[in-house]
C-alpha positions in Angstrom: 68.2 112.5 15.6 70.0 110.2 17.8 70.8 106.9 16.9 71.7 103.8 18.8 73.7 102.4 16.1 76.4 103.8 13.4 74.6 101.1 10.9 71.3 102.3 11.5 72.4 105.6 10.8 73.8 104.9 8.1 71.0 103.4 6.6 68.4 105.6 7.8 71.3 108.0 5.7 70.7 106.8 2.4 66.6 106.0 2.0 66.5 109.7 3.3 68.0 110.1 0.0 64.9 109.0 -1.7 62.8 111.9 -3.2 60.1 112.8 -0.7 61.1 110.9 2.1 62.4 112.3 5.3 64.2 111.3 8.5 61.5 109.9 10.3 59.8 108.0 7.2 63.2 106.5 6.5 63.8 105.4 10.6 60.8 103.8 10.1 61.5 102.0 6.8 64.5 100.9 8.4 63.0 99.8 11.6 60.6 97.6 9.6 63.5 95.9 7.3 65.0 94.7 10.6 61.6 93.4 11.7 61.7 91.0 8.6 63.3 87.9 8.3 67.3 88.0 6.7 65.7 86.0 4.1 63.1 88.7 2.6 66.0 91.6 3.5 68.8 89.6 1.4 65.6 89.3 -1.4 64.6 93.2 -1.2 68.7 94.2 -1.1 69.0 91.8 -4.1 66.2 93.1 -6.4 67.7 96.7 -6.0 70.8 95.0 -6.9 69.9 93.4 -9.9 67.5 96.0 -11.0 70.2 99.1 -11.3 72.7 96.4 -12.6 70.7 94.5 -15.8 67.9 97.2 -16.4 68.3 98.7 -20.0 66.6 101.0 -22.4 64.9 100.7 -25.1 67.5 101.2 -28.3 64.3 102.6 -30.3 62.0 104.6 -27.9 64.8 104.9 -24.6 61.9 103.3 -22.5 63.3 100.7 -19.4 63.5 97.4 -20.5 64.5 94.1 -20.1 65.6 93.9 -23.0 67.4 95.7 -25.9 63.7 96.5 -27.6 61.0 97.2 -25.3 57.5 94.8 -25.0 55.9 98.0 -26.8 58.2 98.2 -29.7 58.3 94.8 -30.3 54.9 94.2 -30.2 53.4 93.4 -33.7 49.4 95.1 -32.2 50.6 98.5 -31.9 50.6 101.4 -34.7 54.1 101.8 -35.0 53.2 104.5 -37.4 51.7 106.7 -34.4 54.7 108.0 -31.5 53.6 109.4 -29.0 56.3 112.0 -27.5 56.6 111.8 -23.3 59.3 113.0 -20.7 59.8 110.1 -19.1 59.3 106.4 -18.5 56.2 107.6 -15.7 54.5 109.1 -18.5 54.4 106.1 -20.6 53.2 104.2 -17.7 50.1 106.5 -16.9 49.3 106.9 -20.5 49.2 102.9 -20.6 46.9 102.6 -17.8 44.3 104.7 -19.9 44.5 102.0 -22.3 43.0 104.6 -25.0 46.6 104.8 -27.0 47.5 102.2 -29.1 50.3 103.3 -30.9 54.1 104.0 -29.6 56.5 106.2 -27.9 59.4 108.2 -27.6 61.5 108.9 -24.0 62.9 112.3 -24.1 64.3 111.6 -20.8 63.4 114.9 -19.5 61.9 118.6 -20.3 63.8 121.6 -21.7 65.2 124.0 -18.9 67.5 126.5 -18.9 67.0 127.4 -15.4 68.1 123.6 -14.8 70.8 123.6 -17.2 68.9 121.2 -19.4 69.4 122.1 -23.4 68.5 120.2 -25.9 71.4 118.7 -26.0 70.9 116.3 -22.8 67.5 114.8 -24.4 66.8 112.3 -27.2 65.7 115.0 -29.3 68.0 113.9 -32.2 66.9 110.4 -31.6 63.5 111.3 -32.4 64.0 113.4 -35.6 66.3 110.4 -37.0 63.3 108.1 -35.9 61.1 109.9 -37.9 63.4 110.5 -41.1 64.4 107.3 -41.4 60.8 105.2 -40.5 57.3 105.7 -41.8 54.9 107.8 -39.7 51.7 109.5 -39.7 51.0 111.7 -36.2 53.0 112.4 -33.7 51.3 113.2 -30.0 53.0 115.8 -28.1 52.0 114.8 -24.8 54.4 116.4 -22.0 52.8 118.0 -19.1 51.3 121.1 -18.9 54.1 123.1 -17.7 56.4 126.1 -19.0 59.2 123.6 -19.7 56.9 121.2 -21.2 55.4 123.9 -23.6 59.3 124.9 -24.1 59.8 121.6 -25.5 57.1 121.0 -27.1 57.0 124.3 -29.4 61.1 123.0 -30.1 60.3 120.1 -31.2 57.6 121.4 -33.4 60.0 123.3 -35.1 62.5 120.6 -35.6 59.9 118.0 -37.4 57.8 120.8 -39.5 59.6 120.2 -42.3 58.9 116.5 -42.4 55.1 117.4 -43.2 54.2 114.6 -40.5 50.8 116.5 -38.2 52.1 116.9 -34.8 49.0 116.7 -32.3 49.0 117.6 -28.3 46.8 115.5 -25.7 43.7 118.4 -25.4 44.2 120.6 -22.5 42.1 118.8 -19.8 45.5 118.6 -17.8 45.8 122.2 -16.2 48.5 124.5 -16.8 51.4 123.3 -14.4 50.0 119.9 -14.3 52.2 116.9 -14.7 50.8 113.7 -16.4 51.6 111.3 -13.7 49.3 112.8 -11.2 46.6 113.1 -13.9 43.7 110.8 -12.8 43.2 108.1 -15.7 39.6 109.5 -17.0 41.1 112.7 -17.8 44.5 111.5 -18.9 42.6 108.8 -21.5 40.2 112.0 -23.0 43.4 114.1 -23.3 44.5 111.4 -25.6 41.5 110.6 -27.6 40.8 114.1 -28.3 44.6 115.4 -28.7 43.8 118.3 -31.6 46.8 119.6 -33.9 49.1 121.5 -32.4 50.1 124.3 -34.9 45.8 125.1 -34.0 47.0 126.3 -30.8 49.9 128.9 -32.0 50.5 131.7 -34.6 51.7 129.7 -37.8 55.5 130.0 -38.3 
């Protein structure tokens, strides 16, 4: 691709960075800034600015927040007794917009994958086990997608909070296998929650 202008190319450069957006979406992201007025530019350029500068996670579930303890954490209507167990701050955010769980959650931060170079080590696994050793709780909900990592994690995790004789339940399988829980349409995300069944049902006992 040709460009007119060393600027333009290099900011046609970096959104072509963003996941799932090529050359010719980014020209045309690009194209349409300049369109604007410097005003709404400076204000977009700005909330990036501020938003990778003064975001933070949550100290008790590692969910983004404003502030040191997230809204959900904080908030005196949920079931602080009930974590629910997710990869990421997407999956807290489609579980949410079910509005079937009323309990709270734990950010691994990602899935277990060796072929990825992702161990155990690299998630708030420990986080999780301290959570529940030190604070009162009755369920945990597995629910990580539907995937070979997410089953990888999931029977890991199992095995790390068995001994606490807490039941460990995962969201009932009407997410297909390889399916990921963002892209799960709310109905069928919000049934997968209220009928989440224990999860030592679905393997041979240990």
């Amino acid at each position: 691709m040709n460009f007119s202008s060393k600027l333009l190319e290099d900011a046609v450069s970096e959104f072509a960075k963003l996941p799932g957006v090529g050359q010719k979406t980014a020209l045309r992201l690009v194209l349409h800034l300049l369109s604007k007025e410097q005003e709404e530019v400076d204000t977009f350029g700005n909330t990036l600015i501020k938003l990778r500068r003064d975001i933070r996670h949550c100290s008790i579930c590692h969910n983004i927040s404003d502030l040191q303890i997230c809204s959900i954490c904080s908030s005196p209507r949920r079931d602080k007794e009930t974590i629910c167990v997710v990869e990421d701050t997407r999956d807290v955010m489609a579980i949410e917009n079910t509005s079937q769980f009323f309990g709270v959650y734990h950010v691994l931060g990602g899935l277990i994958s060796p072929m990825d170079g992702v161990g155990p080590s690299d998630l708030f696994i420990d986080s999780l086990v301290q959570r529940v050793a030190t604070t009162p709780v009755k369920e945990i909900v597995m629910a990580l997608s539907a995937t070979m990592e997410g089953d990888t994690t999931l029977f890991y995790l199992y095995k790390k909070l068995k001994d606490f004789q807490i039941p460990v339940t995962t969201i009932a399988r009407g997410i297909a296998f390889g399916g990921e829980l963002e892209y799960a349409d709310e109905i069928t995300l919000g049934r997968s929650i209220v009928t989440r069944v224990p999860y030592v049902s679905s393997i041979v006992k240990l």
